[in-house]
GUMISE-60631 format. One record per residue (C-alpha): residue number from 1; x, y, z. Coordinates in Angstrom, 1 decimal, padded with zeros to 4 digits, always signed. Example, Ala and Ser with C-alpha at 12.3 -4.5 7.8 and 13.67 -1.06 7.14 Angstrom:
(1 (+012.3 -004.5 +007.8))
(2 (+013.7 -001.1 +007.1))
//
This chain:
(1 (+000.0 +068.9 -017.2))
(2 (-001.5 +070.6 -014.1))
(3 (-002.0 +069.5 -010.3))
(4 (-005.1 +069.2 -009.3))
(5 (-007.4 +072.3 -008.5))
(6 (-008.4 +073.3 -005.2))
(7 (-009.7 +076.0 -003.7))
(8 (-008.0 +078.7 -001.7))
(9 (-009.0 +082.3 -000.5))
(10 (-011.9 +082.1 -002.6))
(11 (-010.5 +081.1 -005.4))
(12 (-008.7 +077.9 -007.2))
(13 (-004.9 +077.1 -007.0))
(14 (-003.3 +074.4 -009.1))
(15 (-001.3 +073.0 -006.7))
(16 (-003.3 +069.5 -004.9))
(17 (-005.8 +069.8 -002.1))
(18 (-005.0 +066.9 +000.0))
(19 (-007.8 +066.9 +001.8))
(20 (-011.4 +064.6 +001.8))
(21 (-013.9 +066.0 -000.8))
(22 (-011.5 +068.3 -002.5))
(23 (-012.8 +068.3 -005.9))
(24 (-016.6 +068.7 -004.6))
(25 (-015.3 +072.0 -002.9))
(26 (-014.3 +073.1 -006.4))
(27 (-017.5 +072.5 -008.2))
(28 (-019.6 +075.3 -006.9))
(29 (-016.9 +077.8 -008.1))
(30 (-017.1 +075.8 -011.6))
(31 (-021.0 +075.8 -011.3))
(32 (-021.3 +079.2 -014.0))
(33 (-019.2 +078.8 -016.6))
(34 (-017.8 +081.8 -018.5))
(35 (-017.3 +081.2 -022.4))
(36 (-014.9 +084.6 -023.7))
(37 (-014.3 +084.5 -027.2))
(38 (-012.5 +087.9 -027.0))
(39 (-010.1 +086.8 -024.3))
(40 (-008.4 +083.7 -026.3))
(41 (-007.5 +080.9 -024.2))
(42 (-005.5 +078.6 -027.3))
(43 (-004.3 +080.6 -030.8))
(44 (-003.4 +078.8 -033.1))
(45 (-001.4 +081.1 -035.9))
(46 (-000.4 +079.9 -039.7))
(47 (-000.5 +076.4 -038.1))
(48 (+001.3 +074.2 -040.9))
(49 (+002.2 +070.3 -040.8))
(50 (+003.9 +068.3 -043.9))
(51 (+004.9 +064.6 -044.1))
(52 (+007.3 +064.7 -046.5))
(53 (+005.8 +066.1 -049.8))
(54 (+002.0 +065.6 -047.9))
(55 (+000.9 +068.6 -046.3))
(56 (-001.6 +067.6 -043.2))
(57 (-002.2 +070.9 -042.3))
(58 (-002.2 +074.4 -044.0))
(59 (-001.5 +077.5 -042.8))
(60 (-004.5 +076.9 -039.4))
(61 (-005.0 +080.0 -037.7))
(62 (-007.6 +080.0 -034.6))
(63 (-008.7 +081.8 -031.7))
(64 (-010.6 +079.7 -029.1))
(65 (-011.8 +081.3 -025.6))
(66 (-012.2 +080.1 -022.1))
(67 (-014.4 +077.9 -021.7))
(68 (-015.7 +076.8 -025.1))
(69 (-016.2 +074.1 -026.4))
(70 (-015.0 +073.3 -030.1))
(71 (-015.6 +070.6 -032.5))
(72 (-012.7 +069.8 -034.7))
(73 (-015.7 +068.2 -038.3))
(74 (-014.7 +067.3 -041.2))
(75 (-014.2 +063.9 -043.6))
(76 (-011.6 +061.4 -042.8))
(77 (-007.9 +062.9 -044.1))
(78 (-009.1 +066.6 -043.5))
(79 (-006.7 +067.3 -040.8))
(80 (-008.3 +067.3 -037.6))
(81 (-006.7 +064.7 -035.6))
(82 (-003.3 +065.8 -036.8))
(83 (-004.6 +068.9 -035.4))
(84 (-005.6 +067.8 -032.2))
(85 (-001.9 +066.4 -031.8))
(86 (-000.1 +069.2 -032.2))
(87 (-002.2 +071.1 -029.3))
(88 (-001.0 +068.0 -027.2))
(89 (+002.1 +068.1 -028.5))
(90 (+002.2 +064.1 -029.7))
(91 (+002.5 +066.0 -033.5))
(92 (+005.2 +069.0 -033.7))
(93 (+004.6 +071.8 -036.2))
(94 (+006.8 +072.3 -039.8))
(95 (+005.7 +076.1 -039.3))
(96 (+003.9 +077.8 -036.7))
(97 (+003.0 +078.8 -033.4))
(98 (+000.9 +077.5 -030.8))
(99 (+000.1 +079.5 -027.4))
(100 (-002.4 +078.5 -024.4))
(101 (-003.1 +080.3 -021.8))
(102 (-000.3 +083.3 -022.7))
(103 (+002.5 +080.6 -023.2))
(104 (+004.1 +079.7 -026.3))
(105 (+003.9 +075.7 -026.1))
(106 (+004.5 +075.2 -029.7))
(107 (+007.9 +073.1 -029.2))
(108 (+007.1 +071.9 -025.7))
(109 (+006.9 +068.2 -025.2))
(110 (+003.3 +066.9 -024.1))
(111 (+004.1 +066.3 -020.5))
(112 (+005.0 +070.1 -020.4))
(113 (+001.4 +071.3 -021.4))
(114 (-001.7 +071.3 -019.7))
(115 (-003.5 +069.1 -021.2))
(116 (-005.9 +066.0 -020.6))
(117 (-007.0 +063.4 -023.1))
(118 (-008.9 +061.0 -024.3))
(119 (-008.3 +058.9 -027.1))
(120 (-010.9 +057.0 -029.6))
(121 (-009.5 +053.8 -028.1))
(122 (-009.6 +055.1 -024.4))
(123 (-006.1 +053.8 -024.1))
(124 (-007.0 +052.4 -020.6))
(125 (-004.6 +050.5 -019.0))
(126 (-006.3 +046.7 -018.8))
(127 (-004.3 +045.2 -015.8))
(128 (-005.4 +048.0 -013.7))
(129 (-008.7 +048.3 -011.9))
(130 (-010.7 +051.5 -012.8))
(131 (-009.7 +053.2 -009.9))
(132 (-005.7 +052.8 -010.4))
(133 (-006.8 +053.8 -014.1))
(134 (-008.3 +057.3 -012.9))
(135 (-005.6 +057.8 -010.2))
(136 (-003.0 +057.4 -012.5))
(137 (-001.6 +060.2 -013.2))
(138 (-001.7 +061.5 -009.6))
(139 (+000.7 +059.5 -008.0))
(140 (+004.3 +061.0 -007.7))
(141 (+002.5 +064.2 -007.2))
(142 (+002.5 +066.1 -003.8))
(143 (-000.3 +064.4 -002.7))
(144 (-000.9 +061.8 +000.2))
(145 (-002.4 +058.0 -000.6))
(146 (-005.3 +059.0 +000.9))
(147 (-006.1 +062.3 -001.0))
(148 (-005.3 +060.4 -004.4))
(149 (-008.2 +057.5 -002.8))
(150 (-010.5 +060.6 -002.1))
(151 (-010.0 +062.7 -005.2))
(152 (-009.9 +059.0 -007.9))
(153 (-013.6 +058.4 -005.4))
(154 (-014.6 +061.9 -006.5))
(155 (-014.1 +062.1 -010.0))
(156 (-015.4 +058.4 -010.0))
(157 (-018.6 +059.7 -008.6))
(158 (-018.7 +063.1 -011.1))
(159 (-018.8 +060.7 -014.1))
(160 (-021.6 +058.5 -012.5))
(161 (-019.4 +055.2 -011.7))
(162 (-018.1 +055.1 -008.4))
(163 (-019.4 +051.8 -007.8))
(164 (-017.4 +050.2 -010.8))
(165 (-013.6 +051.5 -009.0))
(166 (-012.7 +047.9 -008.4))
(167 (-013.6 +046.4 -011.9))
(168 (-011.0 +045.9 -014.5))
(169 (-012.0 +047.6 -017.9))
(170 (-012.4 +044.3 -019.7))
(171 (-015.2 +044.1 -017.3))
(172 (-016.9 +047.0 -018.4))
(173 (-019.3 +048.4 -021.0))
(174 (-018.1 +050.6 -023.8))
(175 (-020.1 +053.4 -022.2))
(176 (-018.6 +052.6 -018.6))
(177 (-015.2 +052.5 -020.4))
(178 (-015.7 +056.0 -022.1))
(179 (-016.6 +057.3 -018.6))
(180 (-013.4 +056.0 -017.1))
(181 (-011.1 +057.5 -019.6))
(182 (-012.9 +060.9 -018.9))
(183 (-012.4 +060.6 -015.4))
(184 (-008.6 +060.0 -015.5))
(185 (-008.4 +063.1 -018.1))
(186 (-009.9 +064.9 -015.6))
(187 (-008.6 +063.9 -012.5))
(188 (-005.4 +066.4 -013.3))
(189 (-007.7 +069.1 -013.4))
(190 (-006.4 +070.1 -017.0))
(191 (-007.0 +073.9 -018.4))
(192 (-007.7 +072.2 -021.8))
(193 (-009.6 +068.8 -021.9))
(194 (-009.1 +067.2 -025.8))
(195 (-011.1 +064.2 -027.2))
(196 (-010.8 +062.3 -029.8))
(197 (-013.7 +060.9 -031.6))
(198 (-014.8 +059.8 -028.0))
(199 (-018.2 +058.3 -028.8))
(200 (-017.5 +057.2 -032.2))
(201 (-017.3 +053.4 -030.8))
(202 (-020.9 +053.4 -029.1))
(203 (-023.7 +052.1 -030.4))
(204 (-026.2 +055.6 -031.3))
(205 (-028.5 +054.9 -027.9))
(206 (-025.2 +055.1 -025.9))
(207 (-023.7 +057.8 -028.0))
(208 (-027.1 +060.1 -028.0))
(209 (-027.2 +060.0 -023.8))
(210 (-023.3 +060.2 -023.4))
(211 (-022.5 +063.1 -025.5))
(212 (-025.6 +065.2 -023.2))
(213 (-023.7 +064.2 -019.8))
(214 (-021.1 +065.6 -021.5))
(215 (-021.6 +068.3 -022.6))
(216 (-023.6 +069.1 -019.6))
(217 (-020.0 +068.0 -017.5))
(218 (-018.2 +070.2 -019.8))
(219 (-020.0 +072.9 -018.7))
(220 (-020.5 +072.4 -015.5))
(221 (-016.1 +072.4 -014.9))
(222 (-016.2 +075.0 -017.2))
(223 (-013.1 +073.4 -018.7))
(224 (-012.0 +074.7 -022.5))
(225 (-012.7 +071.7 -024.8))
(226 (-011.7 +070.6 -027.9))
(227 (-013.5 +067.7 -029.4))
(228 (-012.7 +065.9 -033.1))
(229 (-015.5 +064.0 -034.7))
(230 (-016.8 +063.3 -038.3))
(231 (-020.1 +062.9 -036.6))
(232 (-022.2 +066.2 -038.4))
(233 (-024.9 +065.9 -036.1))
(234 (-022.7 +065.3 -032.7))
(235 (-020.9 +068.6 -033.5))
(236 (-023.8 +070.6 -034.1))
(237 (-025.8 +069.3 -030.7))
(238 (-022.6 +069.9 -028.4))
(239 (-020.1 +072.5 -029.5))
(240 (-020.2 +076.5 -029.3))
(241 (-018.6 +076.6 -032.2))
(242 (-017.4 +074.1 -035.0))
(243 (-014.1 +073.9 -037.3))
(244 (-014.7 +072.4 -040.4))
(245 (-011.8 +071.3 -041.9))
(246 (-010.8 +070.1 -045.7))
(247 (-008.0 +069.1 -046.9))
(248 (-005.7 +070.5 -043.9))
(249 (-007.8 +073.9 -044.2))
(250 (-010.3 +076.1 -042.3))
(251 (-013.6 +076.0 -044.3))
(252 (-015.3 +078.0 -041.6))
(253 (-015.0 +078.7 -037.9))
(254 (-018.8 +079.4 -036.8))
(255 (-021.2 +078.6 -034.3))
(256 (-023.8 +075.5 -035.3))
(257 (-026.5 +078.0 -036.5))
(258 (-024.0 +080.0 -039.1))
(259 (-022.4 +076.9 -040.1))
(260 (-025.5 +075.3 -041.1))
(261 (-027.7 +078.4 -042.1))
(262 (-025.2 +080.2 -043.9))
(263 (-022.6 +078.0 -045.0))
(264 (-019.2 +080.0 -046.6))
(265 (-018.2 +077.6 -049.3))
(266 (-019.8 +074.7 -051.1))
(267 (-017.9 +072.4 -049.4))
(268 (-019.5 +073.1 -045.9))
(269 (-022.9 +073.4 -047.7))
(270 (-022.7 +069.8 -048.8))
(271 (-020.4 +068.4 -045.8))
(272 (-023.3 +069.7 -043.0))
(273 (-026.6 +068.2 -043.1))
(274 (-028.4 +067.9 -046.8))
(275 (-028.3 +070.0 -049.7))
(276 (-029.9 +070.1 -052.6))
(277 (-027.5 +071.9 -055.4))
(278 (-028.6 +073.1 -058.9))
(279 (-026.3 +074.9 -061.8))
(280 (-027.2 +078.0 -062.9))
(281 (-025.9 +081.5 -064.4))
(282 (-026.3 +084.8 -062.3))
(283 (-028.5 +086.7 -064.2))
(284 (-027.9 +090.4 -062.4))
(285 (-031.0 +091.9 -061.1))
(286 (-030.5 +089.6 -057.6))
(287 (-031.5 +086.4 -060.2))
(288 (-030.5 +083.3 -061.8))
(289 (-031.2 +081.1 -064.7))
(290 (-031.6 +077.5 -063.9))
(291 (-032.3 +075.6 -067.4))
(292 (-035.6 +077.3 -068.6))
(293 (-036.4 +078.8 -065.3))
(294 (-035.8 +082.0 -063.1))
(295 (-034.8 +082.1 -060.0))
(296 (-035.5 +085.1 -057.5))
(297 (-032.7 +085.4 -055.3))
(298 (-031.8 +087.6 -051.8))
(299 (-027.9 +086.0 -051.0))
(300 (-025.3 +088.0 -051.1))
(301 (-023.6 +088.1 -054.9))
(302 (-021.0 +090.7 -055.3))
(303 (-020.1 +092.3 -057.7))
(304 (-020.4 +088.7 -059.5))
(305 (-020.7 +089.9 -064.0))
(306 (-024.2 +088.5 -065.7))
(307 (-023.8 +084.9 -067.4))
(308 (-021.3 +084.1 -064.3))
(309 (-021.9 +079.8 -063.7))
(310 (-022.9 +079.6 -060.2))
(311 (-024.2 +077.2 -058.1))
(312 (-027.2 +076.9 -055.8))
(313 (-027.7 +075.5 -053.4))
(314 (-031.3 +074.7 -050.7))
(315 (-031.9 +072.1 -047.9))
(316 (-035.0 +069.4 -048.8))
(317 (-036.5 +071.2 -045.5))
(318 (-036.7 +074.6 -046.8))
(319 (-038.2 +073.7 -049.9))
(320 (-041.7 +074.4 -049.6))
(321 (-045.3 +073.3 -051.3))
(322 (-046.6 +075.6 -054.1))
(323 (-049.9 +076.8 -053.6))
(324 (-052.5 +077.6 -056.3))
(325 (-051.1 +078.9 -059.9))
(326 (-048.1 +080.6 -060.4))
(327 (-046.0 +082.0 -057.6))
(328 (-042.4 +082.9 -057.6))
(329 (-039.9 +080.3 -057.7))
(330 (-042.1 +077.8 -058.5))
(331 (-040.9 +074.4 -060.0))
(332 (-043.0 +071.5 -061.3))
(333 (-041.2 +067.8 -059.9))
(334 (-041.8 +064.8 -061.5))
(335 (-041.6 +062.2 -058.4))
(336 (-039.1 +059.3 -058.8))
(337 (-039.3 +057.8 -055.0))
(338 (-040.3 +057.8 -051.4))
(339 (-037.8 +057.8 -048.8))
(340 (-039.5 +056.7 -044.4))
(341 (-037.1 +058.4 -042.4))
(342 (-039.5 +058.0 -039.5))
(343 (-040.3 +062.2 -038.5))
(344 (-040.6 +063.0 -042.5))
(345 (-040.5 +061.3 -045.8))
(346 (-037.8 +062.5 -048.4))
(347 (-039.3 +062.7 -052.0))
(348 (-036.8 +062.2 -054.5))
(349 (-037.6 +063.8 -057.6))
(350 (-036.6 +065.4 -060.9))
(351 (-037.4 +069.3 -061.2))
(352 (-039.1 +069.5 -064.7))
(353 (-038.0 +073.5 -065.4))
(354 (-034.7 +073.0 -064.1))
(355 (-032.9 +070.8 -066.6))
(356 (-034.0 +067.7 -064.8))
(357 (-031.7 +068.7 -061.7))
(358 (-032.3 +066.1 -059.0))
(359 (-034.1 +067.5 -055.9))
(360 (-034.8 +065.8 -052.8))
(361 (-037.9 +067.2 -050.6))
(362 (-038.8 +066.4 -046.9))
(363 (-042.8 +066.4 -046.4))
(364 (-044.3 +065.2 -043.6))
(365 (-046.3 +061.9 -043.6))
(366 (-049.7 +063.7 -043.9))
(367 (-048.5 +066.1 -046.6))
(368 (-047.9 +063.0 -048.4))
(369 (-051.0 +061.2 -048.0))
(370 (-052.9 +064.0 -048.9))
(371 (-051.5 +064.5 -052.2))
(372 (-051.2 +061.1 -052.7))
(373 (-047.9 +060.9 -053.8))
(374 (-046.5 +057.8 -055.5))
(375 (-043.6 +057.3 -058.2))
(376 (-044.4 +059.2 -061.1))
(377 (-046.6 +061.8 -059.7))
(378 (-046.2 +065.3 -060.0))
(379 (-045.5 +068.0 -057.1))
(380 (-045.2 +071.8 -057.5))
(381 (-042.7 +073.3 -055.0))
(382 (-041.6 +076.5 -054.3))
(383 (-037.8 +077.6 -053.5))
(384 (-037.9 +080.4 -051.2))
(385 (-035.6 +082.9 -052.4))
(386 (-034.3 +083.5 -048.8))
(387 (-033.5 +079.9 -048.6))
(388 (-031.4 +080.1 -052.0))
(389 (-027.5 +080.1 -051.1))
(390 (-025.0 +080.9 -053.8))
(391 (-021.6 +079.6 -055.1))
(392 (-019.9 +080.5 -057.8))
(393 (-018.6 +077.8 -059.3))
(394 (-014.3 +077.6 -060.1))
//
C-alpha cells in the first residue's frame, strides 16, 4: 500500500511528509478532481473466479479511470464482493488479469497493492483508541512519532471527528465508527480507496447525510473509488458510473442516467428503480400487440421478425393521464388499490385492453383527489411510446 502523499516541487510524492499539517498542504492540489475514462486507472480483463464447480465470477472485463467513482449493484450472490476482493487481493483469480495504475497486480498479495479499505463491519480494532485505529498503519513507516500524531490529527479532522481521537470505538456511534474506518483507509493515502457496503449498517437519516460527505470527500482527494452496495438508490446518488452485476456477470457498465433511462437487459430494467413489464408480440411497423391492444413504439428493435414475444417494459412515473377520447397508447385501468408513499401515491391497477397485465401508476396527491380515485374505479392512461423499452423475451 502507499506512503503517505505529500507535496514536493509542486507536485505530490508518495513517500511521508514528516512535517505539521502535511496532509492540509495536499488538499489544495486535490481540490479539482480530474475523472479520465479514456486514461484507465484499474482494468479488469476476462476476470473469472470458481469455487469448485461454482463460478463467482465470469469472464469481468472493466475499464475504470482516475478519479471515478464506481458502484459495484447488484442482488445478494451476484458477484460483487468477490469482486471487490480480488482488486484487493484478499480473493485470487482462476483466470484473468488485473492491472492498476500500469502494473499487473493480479497475483500480488494485498499488502503489495495500493489499496485502502473499508469493510461492512469497519473491522476496527476495539482495544485501541480512535486515534491508534487511524494511525495504524503508519507506524513502521519512515515517519517520526510526531508526524504520525499530526497526520492521525489531520485526517481525524478531514472526516469531522478530531475531538473523538481518545475514545475507544465501543464508545462511539455507528456513524462516528464509519468515519473512523474511513480515516485509517485513508491515512495511507491509497491510489484506490474500496468500500464495502459501508453505510449498509446505518439507520437511513445517518446513511442519507454520510454517503453526501462522502461523496463530496471522495471528490475532494480525487482518490479512484470503488464502492459495493445492493442499495439501488445509494448507487445512483453517488457513483459516476454503476456495475450491475448478475450472476458473476456485467449487465451493464453505465453512468446512473443510462442505467436507469435505458436499461440493456431486462434484468437491470427490473433490478433499478420500478418497472412496469407487459408481454407482447412485435408487430413490425415500430409496433406491438399487447392482448387486444396496439402499441406505438420508438425503441430500438432490430431486425427482430413480426409475431416475435417480447417484452415491455415502462416506469409507474412515465406513465401518463389520458386526456379526452382516444389518443395513442391509450389504456383503460380498472383500479385495484392506493399505495401513500408520501411525494406520490402508487395506483395499482389492472390494464383492461392489455390482458389484465398488472400496472402500477404514480399520481400525485391532487391528481388523485381530483379524479376521485378509490378501488374499483376506472383510469385512462397513456404509455408514451418514447417511454416504451423493449426485450425480447428467451
Amino acid at each position: 500500500m502507499a506512503a503517505p502523499l505529500r507535496r514536493e516541487n509542486g507536485g505530490v510524492t508518495g513517500q511521508p511528509s514528516g512535517h505539521r499539517g502535511a496532509f492540509r498542504d495536499v488538499l489544495p492540489f486535490f481540490e479539482v478532481p480530474v475523472t479520465d475514462i479514456a486514461q484507465p486507472y484499474l482494468q479488469l480483463s476476462e476476470a473469472s473466479k470458481a469455487y469448485g464447480a461454482f463460478t463467482a465470477l465470469n469472464d469481468v472485463s472493466l475499464s475504470i479511470g482516475k478519479s471515478e467513482f464506481i458502484c459495484f449493484l447488484g442482488p445478494s450472490g451476484c458477484g460483487k464482493t468477490t469482486l471487490l476482493r480480488s482488486i484487493a487481493g484478499l480473493e485470487l483469480l482462476s483466470s484473468g488479469r488485473i492491472v492498476q495504475n500500469g502494473q499487473d497486480v493480479t497475483l500480488l498479495p494485498p499488502q503489495a497493492r495500493d489499496f485502502g479499505i473499508v469493510f461492512q463491519s469497519y473491522a476496527l480494532f476495539p482495544n485501541l483508541t480512535v486515534a491508534a485505529n487511524v494511525g495504524y498503519g503508519l507506524y513502521g513507516r519512515k515517519m517520526s512519532r510526531e508526524a504520525v500524531r499530526t497526520h492521525v490529527h489531520d485526517m481525524l479532522d478531514l472526516v469531522g471527528i478530531a475531538n473523538q481521537a481518545g475514545k475507544y470505538p465501543a464508545q462511539l456511534s455507528g456513524g462516528q465508527q464509519q468515519r473512523v474506518a474511513l480515516a485509517r483507509a485513508l491515512a495511507i493515502s491509497p491510489g484506490l480507496l474500496l468500500l464495502d457496503e459501508p453505510l449498509s449498517a446505518l439507520d437511513t437519516r445517518v446513511r442519507f447525510r454520510l454517503r453526501g460527505e462522502l461523496r463530496a470527500l471522495q471528490k475532494r482527494l480525487a482518490v479512484t473509488t470503488i464502492m459495493v452496495t445492493h442499495d439501488q438508490e445509494e448507487a445512483l446518488a453517488m457513483a459516476d458510473r454503476i456495475v450491475v452485476m448478475n450472476q458473476g456477470r456485467v449487465e451493464q457498465f453505465g453512468t446512473a442516467p443510462e442505467i436507469y433511462n435505458t436499461p440493456a437487459t431486462e434484468f437491470v430494467a427490473d433490478f433499478v428503480g420500478e418497472m412496469n413489464f407487459v408481454d407482447a408480440q412485435f408487430d413490425g411497423d415500430g409496433a406491438a400487440m399487447a392482448g387486444a391492444t396496439r402499441l406505438n413504439l420508438t425503441a430500438e428493435h432490430g431486425a427482430l421478425p413480426r409475431g416475435t414475444a417480447v417484452r415491455l417494459a415502462i416506469r409507474p412515473s412515465e406513465i401518463a393521464l389520458a386526456e379526452g377520447e382516444g389518443g395513442v397508447n391509450r389504456v383503460d385501468l380498472a383500479v385495484e388499490r392506493l399505495e401513500f408513499l408520501g411525494a406520490f401515491i402508487r395506483v395499482h391497477a389492472a390494464a383492461l385492453g392489455l390482458g389484465g397485465a398488472a400496472l402500477r401508476v404514480d399520481l400525485s396527491e391532487t391528481a388523485v383527489r381530483a379524479r376521485a380515485l378509490a378501488p374499483g374505479a376506472t383510469l385512462s392512461v397513456a404509455l408514451p411510446a418514447e417511454k416504451l423499452r423493449l426485450f425480447p423475451r428467451g
